[in-house]
VOMARSE-730654 format. One line per 4 residues: number of its first residue (from 1); their letters; for each residue x negated, y negated, z of C-alpha. Coordinates in steps of 0.5 Angstrom, whole numbers, plus 500, padded with zeros to 3 digits. Layout:
N
NUM	A	X/Y/Z  ...
END
This chain:
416
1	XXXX	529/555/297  522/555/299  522/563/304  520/562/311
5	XXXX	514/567/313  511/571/318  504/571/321  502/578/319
9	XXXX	497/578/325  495/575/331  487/573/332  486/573/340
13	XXXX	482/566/342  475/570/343  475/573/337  477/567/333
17	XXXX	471/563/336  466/567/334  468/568/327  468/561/326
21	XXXX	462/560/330  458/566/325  461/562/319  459/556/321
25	XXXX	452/557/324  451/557/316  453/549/316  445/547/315
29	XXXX	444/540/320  438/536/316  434/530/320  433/523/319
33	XXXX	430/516/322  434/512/327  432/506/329  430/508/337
37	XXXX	437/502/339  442/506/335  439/514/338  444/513/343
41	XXXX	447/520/344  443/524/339  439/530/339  431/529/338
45	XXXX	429/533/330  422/533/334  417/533/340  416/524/341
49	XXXX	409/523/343  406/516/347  402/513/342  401/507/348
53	XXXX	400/508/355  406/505/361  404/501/363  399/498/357
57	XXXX	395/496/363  394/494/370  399/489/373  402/487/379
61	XXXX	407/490/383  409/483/387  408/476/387  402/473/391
65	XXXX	395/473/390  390/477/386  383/478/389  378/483/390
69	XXXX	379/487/395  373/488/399  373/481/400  380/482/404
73	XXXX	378/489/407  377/487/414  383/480/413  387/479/420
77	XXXX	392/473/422  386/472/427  379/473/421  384/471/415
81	XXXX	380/471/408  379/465/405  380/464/397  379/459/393
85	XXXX	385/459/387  382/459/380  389/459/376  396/462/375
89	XXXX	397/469/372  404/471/368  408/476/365  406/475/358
93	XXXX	401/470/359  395/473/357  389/475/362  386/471/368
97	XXXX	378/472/371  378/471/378  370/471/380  367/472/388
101	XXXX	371/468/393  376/466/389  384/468/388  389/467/382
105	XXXX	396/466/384  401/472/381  407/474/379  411/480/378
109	XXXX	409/484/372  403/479/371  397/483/368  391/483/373
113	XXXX	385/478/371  379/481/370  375/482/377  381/483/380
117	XXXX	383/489/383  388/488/388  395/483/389  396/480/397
121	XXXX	403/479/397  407/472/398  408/473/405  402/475/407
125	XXXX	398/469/405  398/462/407  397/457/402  393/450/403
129	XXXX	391/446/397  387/450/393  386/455/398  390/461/400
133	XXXX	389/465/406  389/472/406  392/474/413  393/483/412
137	XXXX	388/487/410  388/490/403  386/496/400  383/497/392
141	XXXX	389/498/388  395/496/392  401/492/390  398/494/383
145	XXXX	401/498/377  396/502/374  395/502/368  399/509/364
149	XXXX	401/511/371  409/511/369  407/514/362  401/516/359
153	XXXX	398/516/352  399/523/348  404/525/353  409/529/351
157	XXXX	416/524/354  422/528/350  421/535/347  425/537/340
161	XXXX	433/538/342  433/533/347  440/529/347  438/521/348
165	XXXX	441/518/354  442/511/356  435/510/359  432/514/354
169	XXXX	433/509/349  429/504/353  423/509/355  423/509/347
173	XXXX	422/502/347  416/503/352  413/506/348  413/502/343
177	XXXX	418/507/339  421/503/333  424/510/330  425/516/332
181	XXXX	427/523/329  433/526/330  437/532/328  444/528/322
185	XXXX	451/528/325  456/534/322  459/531/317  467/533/319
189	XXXX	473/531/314  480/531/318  487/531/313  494/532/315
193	XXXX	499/534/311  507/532/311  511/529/306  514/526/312
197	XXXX	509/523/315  507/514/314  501/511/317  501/506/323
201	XXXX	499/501/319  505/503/313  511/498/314  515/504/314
205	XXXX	513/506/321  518/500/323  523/505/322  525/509/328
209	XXXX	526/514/324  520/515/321  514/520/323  508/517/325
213	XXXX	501/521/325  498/520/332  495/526/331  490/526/326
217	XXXX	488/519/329  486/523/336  482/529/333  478/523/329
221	XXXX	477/521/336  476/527/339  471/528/333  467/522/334
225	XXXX	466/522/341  463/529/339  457/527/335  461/527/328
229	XXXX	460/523/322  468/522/321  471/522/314  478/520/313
233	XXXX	483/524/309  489/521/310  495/524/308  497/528/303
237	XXXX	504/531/301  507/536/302  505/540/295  500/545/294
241	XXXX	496/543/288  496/535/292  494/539/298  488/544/294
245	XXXX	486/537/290  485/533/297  481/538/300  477/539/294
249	XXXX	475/533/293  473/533/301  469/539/300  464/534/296
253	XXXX	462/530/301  463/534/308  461/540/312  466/542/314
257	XXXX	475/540/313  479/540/317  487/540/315  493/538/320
261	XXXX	499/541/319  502/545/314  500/552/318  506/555/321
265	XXXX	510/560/317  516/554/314  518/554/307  513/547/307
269	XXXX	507/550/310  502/551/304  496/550/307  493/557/307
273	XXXX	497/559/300  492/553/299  486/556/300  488/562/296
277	XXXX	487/562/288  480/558/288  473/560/287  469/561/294
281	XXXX	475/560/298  478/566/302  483/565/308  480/569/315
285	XXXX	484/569/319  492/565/320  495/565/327  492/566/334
289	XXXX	494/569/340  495/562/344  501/558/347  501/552/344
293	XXXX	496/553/338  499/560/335  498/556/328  491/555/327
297	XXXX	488/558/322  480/560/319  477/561/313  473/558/308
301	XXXX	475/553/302  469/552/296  463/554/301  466/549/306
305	XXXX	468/552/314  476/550/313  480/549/321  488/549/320
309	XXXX	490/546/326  498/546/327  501/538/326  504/538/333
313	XXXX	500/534/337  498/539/343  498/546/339  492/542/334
317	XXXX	489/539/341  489/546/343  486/548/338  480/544/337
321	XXXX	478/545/345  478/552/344  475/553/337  473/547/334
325	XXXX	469/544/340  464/549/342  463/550/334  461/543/334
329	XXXX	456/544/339  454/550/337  452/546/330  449/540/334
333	XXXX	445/544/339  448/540/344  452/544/350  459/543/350
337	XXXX	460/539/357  465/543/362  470/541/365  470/540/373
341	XXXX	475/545/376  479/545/383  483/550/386  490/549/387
345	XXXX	497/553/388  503/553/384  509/550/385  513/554/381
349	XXXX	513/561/378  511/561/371  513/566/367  508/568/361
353	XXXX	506/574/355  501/579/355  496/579/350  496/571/349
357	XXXX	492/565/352  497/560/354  495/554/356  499/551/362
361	XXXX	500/543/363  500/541/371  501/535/375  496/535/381
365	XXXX	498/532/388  495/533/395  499/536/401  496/538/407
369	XXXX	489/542/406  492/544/400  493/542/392  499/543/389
373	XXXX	499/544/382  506/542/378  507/545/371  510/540/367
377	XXXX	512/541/360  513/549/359  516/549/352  514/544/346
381	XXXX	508/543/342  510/536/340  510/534/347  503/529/347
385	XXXX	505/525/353  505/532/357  498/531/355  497/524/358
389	XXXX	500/525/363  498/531/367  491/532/371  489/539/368
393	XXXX	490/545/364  491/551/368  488/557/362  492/564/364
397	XXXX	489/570/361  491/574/356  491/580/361  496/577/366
401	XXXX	504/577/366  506/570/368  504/567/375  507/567/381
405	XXXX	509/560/386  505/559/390  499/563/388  491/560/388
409	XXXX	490/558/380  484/554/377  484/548/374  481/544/369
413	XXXX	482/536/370  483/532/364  478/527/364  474/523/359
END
């Protein structure tokens, strides 16, 4: 029978993030050409430069009529400026001339005909015929998009480590960007283990009794909405070598691995046994003073940064907010987006353990001036609905010895 063990010691939260932030500053993040429509939520490798100016040329800001301003200086509704019209200028329809004393009707985004340096809007124009009457005076360049006045050629648009956003793609297009560089996704392998566990798809997961793998879905989604190329590793039994085997084969094709389950102190928690015994591979640290999360363990497998999240759903969700999260980002450059927070009381007393980071799940209600907070789930690391269902986390310190009802805590709301 397979002997239960023990953590031999507790990394505080702090600690730990910092070790896998040093042991995975060595992960190198390449570069490589996207098309400019797929650059959405990628990091710029380098400074992107106009090669074309914005507007490429003059254009008319409304529709009306494009003349020479100096023949409309003085047009009122009592002198109107009399303009015979020479044609029709598009966007898209190529250039017009006008000449002294003579209009081109205009549409919005249109290129000024040559001779042309000002637009009469609609409203202030009565057409007759061929003829239209310019009844306001207007100035040289009005109602006109100067050439390069939205972006010039040689300027520098976006800099080196920018991250892309929805009107930055079209901006690029602008510019007549095709391709841009930017810096490549980490490329992150998630696995669980478990001999128990079946896939939704298998048709084993019919059966009430079976186990179903929620979490290694949710840490993939996680993952992705981080900016990571995912590998699936599917699951893997609960036996070392099969477990070794799995995460070897995984060390070829990622950056980093990610392992679920099989970190706690069972007689079936293998995976830090796992590390051991192969070249290139050491185990850092195994448990962190956290509640959920105490399971988590560190270490490197084969030159590649592992993370050993717990299976329960919540402890390995804790897990990758505290550690895995800010890691990412420091590895794509891009600064982990912190939460909003509120100011709320306590509905209950809370009690807690010095020297640990619990974190705690609670409901938000309005009563009066003040938010209420109301803990919800204060045992049970499997407990994902608790998740779901509540509106923040409140984070206590390691320095403090429970929290008191009614006092003012900070809430971290749980958004997307």
């Amino acid at each position: 029978m397979a002997k239960m063990k023990g953590f031999r010691k507790l990394t505080n939260v702090a600690e730990a993030l910092q070790i896998a932030l040093k042991e995975c500053s060595r992960v190198r993040v390449g570069t490589e050409m996207v098309s400019a429509e797929c650059a959405l939520g990628r990091m710029l490798a380098e400074d992107v430069i106009a090669q074309h100016d914005v507007p490429p040329y003059d254009r008319a800001a409304v529709d009306g009529y494009a003349i020479r301003s100096e023949e409309a200086f003085s047009a009122s509704q009592s002198n109107p400026a009399i303009f015979r019209i020479v044609g029709v200028a598009e966007a898209g329809g190529g250039r017009k001339r006008v000449g002294p004393g003579e209009a081109a009707e205009i549409y919005t985004g249109a290129v000024m005909p040559e001779g042309a340096d000002a637009v009469s809007m609609a409203e202030d124009c009565e057409r007759e015929g061929d003829e239209v009457r310019v009844l306001r005076a207007v100035a040289k360049y009005a109602n006109v998009s100067r050439c390069g006045e939205d972006i010039k050629k040689g300027e520098v648009v976006f800099r080196k480590g920018h991250v892309l956003k929805a009107w930055d793609i079209g901006v690029l297009l602008s510019i007549r960007m095709r391709e841009v560089a930017v810096k490549t996704r980490p490329k992150v392998a998630v696995i669980s283990t478990g001999s128990e566990l079946v896939e939704i798809s298998d048709p084993r997961a019919l059966d009430e009794t079976s186990l179903v793998d929620s979490t290694r879905p949710m840490i993939k989604a996680l993952l992705a909405k981080a900016g990571c190329d995912v590998v699936d590793g599917g699951i893997v039994h609960d036996e070392i070598e099969a477990i070794r085997d799995r995460i070897s084969n995984l060390a070829a094709q990622a950056d980093l691995i990610i392992t679920i389950g099989g970190t706690s102190v069972g007689g079936k928690d293998l995976v830090p046994d796992a590390v051991g015994g192969v070249q290139g591979s050491r185990l850092i640290f195994h448990g962190i003073a956290a509640k959920p999360g105490k399971p988590l363990g560190f270490g490197i497998f084969m030159g590649r940064p592992l993370f050993m999240l717990p299976g329960y759903p919540v402890s390995a969700l804790v897990g990758y907010e505290c550690i895995i999260k800010p890691m990412i980002a420091s590895l794509t450059g891009t600064p982990a987006k912190e939460r909003e927070k509120v100011k709320a009381r306590l509905t209950r007393r809370v009690p807690t353990t010095p020297g640990v980071r619990h974190f705690l799940r609670v409901v938000l209600e309005r009563e009066g001036e003040w938010i209420k907070a109301k803990p919800i789930a204060l045992t049970g690391s499997g407990l994902l609905s608790s998740v779901a269902k509540a509106d923040g986390l409140v984070i206590v310190g390691e320095d403090k010895e429970g929290l008191e009802e009614g006092e003012v805590v900070e809430v971290e709301l749980l958004g997307d």
